[in-house]
N, C-alpha and C positions, 0 to 999 in steps of 0.2 A: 504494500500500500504506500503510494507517495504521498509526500506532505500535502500537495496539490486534491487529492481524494480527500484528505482529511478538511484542506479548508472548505472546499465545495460542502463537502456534508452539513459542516459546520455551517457555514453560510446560509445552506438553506433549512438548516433547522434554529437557527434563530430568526429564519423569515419567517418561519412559520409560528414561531412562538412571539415574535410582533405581531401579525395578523391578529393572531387569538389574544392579547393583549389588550389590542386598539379596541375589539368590537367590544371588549367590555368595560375597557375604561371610557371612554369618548361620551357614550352614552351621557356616565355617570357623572364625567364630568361639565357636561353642559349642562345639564341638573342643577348641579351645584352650582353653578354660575347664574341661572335661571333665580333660583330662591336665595342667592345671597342678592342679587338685584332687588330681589322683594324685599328681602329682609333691610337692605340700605334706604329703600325708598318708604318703608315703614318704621323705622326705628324699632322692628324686633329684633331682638339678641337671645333668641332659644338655640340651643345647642341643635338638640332633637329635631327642628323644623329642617335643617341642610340635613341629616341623617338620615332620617325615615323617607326622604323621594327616591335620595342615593341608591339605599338598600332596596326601593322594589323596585326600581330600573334596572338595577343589576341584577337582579332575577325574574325579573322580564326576560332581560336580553340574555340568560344564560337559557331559560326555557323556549325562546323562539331560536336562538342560534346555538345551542347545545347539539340539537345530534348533527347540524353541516359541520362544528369544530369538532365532535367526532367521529366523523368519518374524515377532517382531514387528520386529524394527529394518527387515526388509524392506516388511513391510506399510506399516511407516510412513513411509518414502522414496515407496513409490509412490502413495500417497495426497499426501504433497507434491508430487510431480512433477504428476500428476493436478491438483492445484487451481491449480499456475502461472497459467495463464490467470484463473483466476477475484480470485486474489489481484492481479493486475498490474491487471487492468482492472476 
């Protein structure tokens, strides 16, 4: 295995662990931006008020985009498993 195999691997397994990253941060964090706008334009200072939309957007978006992020983190195990041989020899 060349170094060159190693970083491609690498490479695309932290694209992929960006991808799945972003759909779930992004979300969350324009949420957050949304209700700290409310909260500055109200003068509320509740902790719990930026928290509680955070947390059901984020499992929103883990229960609408869960099984495409698993089938790609799947896809792309079996496609490593798959090239073993070809990588080693």
């Amino acid at each position: 295995m060349t170094p060159e195999t190693v970083l491609t691997i690498m490479q695309q397994t932290l694209q992929i662990i960006t991808i799945m990253i972003a759909i779930i941060l992004l979300p969350a964090l324009f949420v957050g931006l949304i209700v700290s706008m409310f909260q500055a334009a109200t003068s509320i200072n509740e902790q719990t008020l930026s928290f509680i939309p955070k947390l059901l957007v984020t499992i929103l978006v883990l229960v609408i985009a869960g099984p495409w992020m698993l089938s790609l983190i799947t896809g792309y195990a079996r496609r490593l498993f798959e090239d073993i041989p070809f990588l080693i020899g």
